[in-house]
C-alpha positions as CSV (number, residue, x, y, z in Angstrom):
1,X,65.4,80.2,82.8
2,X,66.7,83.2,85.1
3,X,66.4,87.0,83.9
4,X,70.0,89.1,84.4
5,X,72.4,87.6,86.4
6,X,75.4,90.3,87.1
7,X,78.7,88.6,88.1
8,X,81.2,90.2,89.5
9,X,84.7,89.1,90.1
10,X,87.2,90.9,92.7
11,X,90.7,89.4,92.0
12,X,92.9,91.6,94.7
13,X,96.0,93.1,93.0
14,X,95.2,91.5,89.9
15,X,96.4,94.4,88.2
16,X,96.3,95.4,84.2
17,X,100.6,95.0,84.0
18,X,99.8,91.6,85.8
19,X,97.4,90.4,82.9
20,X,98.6,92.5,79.7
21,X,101.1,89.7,78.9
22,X,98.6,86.9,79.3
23,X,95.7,86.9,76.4
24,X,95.0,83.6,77.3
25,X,93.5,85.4,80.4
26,X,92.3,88.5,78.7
27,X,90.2,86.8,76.1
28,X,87.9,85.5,78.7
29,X,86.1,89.0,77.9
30,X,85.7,90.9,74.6
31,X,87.5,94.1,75.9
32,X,89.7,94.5,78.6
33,X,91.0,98.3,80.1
34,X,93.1,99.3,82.7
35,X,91.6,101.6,85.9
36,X,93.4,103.8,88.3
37,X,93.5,102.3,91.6
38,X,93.3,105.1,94.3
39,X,96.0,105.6,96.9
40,X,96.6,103.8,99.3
41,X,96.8,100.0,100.1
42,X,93.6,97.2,100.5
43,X,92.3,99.6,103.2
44,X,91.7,102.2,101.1
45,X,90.7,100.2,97.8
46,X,88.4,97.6,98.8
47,X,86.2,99.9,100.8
48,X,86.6,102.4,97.9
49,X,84.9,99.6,95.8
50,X,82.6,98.0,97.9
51,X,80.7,102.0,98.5
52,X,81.6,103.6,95.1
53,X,83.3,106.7,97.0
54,X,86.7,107.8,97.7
55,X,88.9,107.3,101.2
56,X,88.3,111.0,101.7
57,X,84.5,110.2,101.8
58,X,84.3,106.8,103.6
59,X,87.2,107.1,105.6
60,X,89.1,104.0,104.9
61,X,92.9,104.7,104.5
62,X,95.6,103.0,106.3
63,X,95.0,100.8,109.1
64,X,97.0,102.7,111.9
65,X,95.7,106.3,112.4
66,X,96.0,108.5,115.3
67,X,93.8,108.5,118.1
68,X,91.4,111.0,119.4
69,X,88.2,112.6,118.7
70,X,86.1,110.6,116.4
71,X,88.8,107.7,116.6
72,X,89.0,105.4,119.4
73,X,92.3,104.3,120.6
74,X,93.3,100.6,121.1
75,X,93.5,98.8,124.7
76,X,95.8,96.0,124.6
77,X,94.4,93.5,127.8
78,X,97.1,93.1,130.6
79,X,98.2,90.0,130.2
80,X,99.4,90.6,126.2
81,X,101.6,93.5,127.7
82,X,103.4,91.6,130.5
83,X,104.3,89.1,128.0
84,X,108.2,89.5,127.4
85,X,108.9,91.2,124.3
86,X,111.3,88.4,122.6
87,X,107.7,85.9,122.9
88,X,105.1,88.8,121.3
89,X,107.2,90.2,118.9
90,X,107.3,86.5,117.2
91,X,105.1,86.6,113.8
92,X,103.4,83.7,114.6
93,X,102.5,85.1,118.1
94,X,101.4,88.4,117.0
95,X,98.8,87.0,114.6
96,X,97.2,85.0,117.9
97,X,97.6,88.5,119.9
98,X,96.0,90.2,117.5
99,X,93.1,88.2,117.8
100,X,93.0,89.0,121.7
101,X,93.1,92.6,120.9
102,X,90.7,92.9,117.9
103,X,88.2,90.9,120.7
104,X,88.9,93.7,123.7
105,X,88.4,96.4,121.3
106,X,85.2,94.8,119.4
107,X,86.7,95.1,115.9
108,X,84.6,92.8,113.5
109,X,86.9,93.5,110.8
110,X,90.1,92.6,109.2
111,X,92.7,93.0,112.3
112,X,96.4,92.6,112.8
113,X,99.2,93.9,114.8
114,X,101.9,94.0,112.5
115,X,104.7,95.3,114.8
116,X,103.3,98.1,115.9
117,X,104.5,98.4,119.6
118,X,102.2,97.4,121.9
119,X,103.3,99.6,124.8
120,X,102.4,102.6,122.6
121,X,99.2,101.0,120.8
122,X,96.4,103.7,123.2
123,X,98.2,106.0,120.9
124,X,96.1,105.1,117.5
125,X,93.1,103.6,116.6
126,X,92.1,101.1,113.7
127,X,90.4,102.2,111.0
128,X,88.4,99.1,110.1
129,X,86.4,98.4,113.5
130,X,83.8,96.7,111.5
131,X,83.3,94.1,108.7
132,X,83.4,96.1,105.6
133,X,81.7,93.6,103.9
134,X,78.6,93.5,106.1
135,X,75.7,96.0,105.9
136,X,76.4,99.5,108.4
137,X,80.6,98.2,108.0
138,X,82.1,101.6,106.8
139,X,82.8,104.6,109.0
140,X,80.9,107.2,106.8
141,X,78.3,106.4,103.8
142,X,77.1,102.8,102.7
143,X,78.5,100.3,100.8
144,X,76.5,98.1,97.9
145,X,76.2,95.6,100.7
146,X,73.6,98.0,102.5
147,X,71.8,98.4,98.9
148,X,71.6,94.9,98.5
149,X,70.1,94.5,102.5
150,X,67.9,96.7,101.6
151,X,66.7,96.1,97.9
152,X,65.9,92.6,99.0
153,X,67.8,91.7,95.5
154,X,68.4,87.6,95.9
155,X,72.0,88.1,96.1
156,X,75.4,85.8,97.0
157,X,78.7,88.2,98.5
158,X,81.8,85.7,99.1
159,X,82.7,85.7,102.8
160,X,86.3,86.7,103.4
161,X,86.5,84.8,106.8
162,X,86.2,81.1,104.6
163,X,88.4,79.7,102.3
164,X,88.6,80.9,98.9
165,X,87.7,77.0,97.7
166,X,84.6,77.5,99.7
167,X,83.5,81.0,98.1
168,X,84.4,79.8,94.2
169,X,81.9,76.7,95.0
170,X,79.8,79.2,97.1
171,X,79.3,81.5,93.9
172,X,79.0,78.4,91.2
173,X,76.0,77.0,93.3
174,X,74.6,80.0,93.6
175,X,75.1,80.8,89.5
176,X,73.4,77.8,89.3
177,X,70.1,79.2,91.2
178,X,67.7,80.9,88.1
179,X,66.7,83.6,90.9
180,X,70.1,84.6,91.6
181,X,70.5,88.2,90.5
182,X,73.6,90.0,91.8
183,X,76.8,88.1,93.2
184,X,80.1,89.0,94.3
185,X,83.7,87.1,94.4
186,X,86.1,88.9,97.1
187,X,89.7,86.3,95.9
188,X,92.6,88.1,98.2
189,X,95.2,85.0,97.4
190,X,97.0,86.4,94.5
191,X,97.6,89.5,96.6
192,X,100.0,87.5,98.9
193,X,101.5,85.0,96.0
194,X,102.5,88.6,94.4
195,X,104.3,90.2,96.9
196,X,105.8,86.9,97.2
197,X,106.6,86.6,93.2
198,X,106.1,89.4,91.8
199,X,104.3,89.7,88.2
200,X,107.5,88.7,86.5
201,X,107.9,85.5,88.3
202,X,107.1,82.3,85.3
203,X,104.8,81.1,87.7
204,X,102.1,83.6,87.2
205,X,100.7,82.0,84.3
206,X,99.3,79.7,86.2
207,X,98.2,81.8,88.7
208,X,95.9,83.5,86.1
209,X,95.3,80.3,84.5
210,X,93.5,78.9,87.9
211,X,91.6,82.0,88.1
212,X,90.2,81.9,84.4
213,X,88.9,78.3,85.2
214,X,87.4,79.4,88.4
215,X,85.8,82.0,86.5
216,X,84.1,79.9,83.4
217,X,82.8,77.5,86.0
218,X,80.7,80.0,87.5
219,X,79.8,82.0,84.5
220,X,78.8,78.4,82.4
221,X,76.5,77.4,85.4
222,X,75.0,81.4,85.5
223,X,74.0,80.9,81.7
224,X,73.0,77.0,82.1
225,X,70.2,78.9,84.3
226,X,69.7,82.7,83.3
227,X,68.2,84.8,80.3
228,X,71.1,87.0,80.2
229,X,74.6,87.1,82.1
230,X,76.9,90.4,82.2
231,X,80.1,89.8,83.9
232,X,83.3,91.9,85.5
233,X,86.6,90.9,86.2
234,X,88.3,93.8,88.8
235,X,91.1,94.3,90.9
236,X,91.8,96.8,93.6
237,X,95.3,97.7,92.4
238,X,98.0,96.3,90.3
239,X,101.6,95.5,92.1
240,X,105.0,96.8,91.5
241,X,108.4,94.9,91.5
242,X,110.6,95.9,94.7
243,X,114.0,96.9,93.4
244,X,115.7,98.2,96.2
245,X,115.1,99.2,100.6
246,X,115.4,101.9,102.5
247,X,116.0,102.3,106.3
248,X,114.2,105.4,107.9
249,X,114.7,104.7,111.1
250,X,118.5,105.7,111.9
251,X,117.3,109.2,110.0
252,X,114.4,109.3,112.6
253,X,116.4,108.2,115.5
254,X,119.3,110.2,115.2
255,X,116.7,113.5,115.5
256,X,117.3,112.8,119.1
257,X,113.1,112.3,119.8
258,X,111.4,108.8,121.2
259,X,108.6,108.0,118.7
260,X,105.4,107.4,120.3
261,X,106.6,109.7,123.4
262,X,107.7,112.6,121.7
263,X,105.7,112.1,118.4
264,X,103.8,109.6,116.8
265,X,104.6,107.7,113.7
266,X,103.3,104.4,111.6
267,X,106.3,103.2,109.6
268,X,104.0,101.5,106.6
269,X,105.7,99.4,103.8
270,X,105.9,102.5,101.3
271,X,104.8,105.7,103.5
272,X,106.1,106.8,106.8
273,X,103.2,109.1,108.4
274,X,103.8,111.2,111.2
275,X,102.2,113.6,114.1
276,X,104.2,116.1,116.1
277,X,104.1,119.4,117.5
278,X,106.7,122.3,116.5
279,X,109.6,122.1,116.5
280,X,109.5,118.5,116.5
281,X,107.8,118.6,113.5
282,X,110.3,121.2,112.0
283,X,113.4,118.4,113.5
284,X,111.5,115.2,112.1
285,X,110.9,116.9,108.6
286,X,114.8,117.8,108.1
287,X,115.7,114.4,109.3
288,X,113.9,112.8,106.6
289,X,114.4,115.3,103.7
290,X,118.2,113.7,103.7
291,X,116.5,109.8,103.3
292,X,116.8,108.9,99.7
293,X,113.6,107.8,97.5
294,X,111.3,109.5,99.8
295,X,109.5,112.3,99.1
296,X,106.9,114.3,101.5
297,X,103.4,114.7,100.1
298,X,102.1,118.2,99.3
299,X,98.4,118.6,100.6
300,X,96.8,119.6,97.4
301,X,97.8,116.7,95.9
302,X,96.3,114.6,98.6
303,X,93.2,116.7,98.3
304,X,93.4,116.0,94.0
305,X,93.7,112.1,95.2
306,X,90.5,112.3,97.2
307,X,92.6,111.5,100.6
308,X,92.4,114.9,102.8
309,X,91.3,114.4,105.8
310,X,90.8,117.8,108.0
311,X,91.6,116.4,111.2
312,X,95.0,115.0,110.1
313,X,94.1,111.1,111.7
314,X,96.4,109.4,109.1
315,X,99.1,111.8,109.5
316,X,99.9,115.4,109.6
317,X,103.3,115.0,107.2
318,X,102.8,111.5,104.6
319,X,106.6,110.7,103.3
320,X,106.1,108.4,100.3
321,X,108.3,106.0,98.9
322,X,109.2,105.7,95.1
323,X,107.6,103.0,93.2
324,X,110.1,99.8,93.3
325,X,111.2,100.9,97.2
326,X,110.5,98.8,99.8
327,X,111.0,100.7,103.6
328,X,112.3,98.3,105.7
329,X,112.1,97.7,108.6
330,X,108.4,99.1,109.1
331,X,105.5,98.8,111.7
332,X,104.5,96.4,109.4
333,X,107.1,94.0,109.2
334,X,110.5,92.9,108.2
335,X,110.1,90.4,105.2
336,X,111.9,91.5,101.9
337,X,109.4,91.3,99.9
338,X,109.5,90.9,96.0
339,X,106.4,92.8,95.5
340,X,104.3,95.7,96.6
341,X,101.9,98.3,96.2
342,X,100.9,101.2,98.1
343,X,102.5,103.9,95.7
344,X,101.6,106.7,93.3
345,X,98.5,105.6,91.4
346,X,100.3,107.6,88.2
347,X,102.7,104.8,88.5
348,X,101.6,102.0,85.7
349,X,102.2,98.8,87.9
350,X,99.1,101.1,90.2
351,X,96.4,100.5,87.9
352,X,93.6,97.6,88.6
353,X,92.0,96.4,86.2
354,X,88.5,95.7,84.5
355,X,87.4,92.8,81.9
356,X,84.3,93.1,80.5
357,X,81.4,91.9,78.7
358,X,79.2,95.4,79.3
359,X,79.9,97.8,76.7
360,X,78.5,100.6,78.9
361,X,80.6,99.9,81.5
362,X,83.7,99.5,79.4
363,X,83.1,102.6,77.9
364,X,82.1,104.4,81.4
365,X,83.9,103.2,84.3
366,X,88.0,105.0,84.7
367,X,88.8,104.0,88.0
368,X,87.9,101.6,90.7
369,X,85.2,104.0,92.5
370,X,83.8,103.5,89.4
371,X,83.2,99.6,89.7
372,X,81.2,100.0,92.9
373,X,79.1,102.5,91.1
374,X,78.8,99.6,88.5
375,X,77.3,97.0,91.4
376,X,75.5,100.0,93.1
377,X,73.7,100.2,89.3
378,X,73.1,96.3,88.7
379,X,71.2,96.4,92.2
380,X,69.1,99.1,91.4
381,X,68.1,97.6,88.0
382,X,66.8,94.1,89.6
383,X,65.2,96.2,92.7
384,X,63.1,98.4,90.1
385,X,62.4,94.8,88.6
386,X,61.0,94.0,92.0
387,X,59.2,96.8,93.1
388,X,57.2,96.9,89.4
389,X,56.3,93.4,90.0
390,X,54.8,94.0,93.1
């Protein structure tokens, strides 16, 4: 037999008002708790996880970001902008341009488009340029898969680029394996069948129920061949029900300024961030003060949600939506969606979540920084293993 296996288990938007109804899910730990999320969507979380640290530290926020000084703006090849705009503008189009564009711009990690205008994409830069779950992925710090490069830990990380079917067999073979120490589930499907459904939606039963199953399969063959296993079952965020939309762009258009030319601005699904000079900013900020169920961010609290960053590259004014509102049409599509997240982490339907069979960790861990701190911690406890063996 195996010493300590840790397993841990990343279910993206799996969040505690998602599983509170559903014991039958719970149980699969002894203790269950919900965690604040951070704010900010996927971009912001998963990196937040994967190095323990907040946006403000790793710089990981929203995907679209101004460009200039430390961030490099986006070249779109030729041919994708003489393409007539009816063709590129199609969804399935965009996903193969995006493709062509993450390749002339050497970005490694997760890339679309969206429908953010091509003519005008020189003006921002992507904030994920590399693999976040490779080691040297995030633009400032480490992440626990530099720790685990390093430790030389015998380790399994699920590889977002293959199938989920392929990582839940990847990660029961590798259970399986007595030297196996530290592994790690990335599942990002029940992100998309939520903001399809929504938590409310019968069908998420069996959502949950699939999950469980995937779960005890890898956790029976980790004890059929280790000492000891501790396990953790996480999310990212939690998602809230979309009750209602909101148009921002006739309140931005009618200011009388081009967006992109005369200031910049990423419509996102629940934020709309902007970048102008006075008194375009002065112009822009009355326009939107009249849009209902937006409301523009105060700095400080930015600063007390660890996403303040100096040089203003995710936006000099932040509008956020409330929770439940939807803004559409954005830069980041025109689906009328039944769920979403993206919203104040105060909000209940915000919080992640963790289950738990480490009493230390139930008792410690408040938010989901925390839970990379937890992996950062299960490393170092089989590398000291190493080093005093050797």
């Amino acid at each position: 037999m195996g010493g300590v296996c840790h397993c841990f288990f990343f279910l993206d938007a799996c969040g505690a008002e998602v599983v509170r109804p559903f014991p039958a899910f719970t149980d699969l730990a002894p203790d269950w708790k919900p965690l604040r999320s951070v704010f900010g969507y996927s971009s912001a979380c998963v990196p937040s996880i994967l190095s323990g640290s907040y946006p403000e530290d790793h710089l990981h926020w929203s995907f679209f970001q101004r460009a200039g000084g430390e961030v490099a703006p986006l070249r779109v090849p030729w041919w994708v902008r003489a393409l007539p705009a009816p063709l590129r503008d199609r969804g399935r189009v965009r996903s193969h341009l995006s493709r062509s564009v993450a390749r002339a711009n050497g970005i490694t990690g997760y890339f679309q488009l969206y429908l953010m205008p091509l003519e005008h994409l020189g003006r921002y830069g992507h904030c994920e340029p590399r693999d976040i779950f490779s080691a040297g992925g995030l633009n400032r710090g480490t992440s626990f898969v530099d720790a685990l490069a390093q430790s030389g830990v015998p380790s399994w990380v699920a590889d977002w680029h293959r199938s989920e079917a392929d990582n839940w067999a990847g990660m029961e073979r590798a259970a399986g394996d007595p030297g196996s120490r530290v592994l790690f589930m990335y599942a990002a499907s029940l992100d998309g069948w939520l903001h399809d459904h929504t938590r409310t939606h019968p069908g998420i039963e069996g959502e949950l129920a699939g999950y469980r199953r995937r779960i005890e399969g890898v956790l029976d063959a980790a004890r059929a061949a280790h000492d000891e296993v501790r396990f953790y079952v996480f999310s990212d965020h939690g998602m809230c029900t979309v009750t209602s939309h909101v148009d921002v762009m006739p309140a931005l258009a009618a200011t009388g300024l081009r967006m992109h030319v005369d200031y910049q601005c990423v419509v996102d699904s629940t934020m709309v961030r902007l970048w102008a000079e006075e008194p375009h900013r002065a112009r822009l900020r009355d326009a939107l003060s009249s849009v209902p169920a937006i409301t523009l961010l105060d700095p400080a609290w930015l600063a007390r949600e660890r996403c303040a960053f100096p040089d203003d590259r995710f936006g000099q004014d932040i509008w956020l939506a409330d929770p439940g509102v939807l803004l559409l049409p954005s830069h980041m599509g025109n689906a009328r969606l039944a769920g979403m997240h993206g919203y104040d982490p105060a909000h209940p339907d915000t919080n992640a979540v963790l289950l738990t069979n480490d009493d230390e960790a139930m008792r410690d861990v408040v938010d989901i920084v925390g839970v990379g701190k937890l992996v950062r911690r299960a490393i170092a406890s089989h590398a000291a293993g190493l080093n005093g063996r050797a």
